[in-house]
N, C-alpha and C positions, 0 to 999 in steps of 0.2 A: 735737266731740271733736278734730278734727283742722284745723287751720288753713291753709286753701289762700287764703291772701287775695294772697299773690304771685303765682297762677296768672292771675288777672282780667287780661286786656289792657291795662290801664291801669297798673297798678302794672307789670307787665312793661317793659312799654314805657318809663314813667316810671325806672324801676332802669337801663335800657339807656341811655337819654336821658342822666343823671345820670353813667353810668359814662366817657359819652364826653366829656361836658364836664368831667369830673377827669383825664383822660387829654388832653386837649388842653389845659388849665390847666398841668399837670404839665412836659406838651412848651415850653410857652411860656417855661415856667417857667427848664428848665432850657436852652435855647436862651437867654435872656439873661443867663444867669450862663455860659454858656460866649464869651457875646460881651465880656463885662467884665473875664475873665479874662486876661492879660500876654498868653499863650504858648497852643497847640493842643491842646486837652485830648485829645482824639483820638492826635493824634500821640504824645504823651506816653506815651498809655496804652499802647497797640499798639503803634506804633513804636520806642518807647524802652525798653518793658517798665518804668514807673514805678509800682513796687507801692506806694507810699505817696501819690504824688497818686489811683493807681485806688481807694485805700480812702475816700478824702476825697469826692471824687464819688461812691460807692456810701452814704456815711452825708450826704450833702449829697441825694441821690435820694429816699432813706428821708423825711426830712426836710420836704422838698418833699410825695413824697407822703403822708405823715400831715396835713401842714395842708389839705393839698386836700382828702384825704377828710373833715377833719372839718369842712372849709366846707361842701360838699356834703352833707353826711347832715343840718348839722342848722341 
């Protein structure tokens, strides 16, 4: 009736395992598109208060992470 096949230590674990190597994909990811980049995307953001490069990086984030997840899941 009811489906607990996520509960099994393996698939748990497996789901954990998975989540972290799309989160450290992700990090890599965008560590080299911020090394590529001219100018401090950092500084930019925060420092200069750059509402239009912060939007570019949050849908370049987005981005990143959809392919990572769907490398990962399938």
């Amino acid at each position: 009736m009811f489906d607990i096949e996520w509960l099994k230590p393996g698939v748990f674990l497996g789901s954990i395992a998975f989540a972290l190597i799309g989160v450290l994909v992700f990090w890599i990811c965008f560590i080299i598109v911020d090394k590529i980049t001219p100018y401090d995307l950092w500084g930019e953001i925060v420092e200069k208060k750059n509402m239009a490069l912060a939007i570019v990086v949050a849908a370049m984030c987005l981005s990143i992470g959809m392919i990572v997840a769907a490398a990962v899941h399938g």
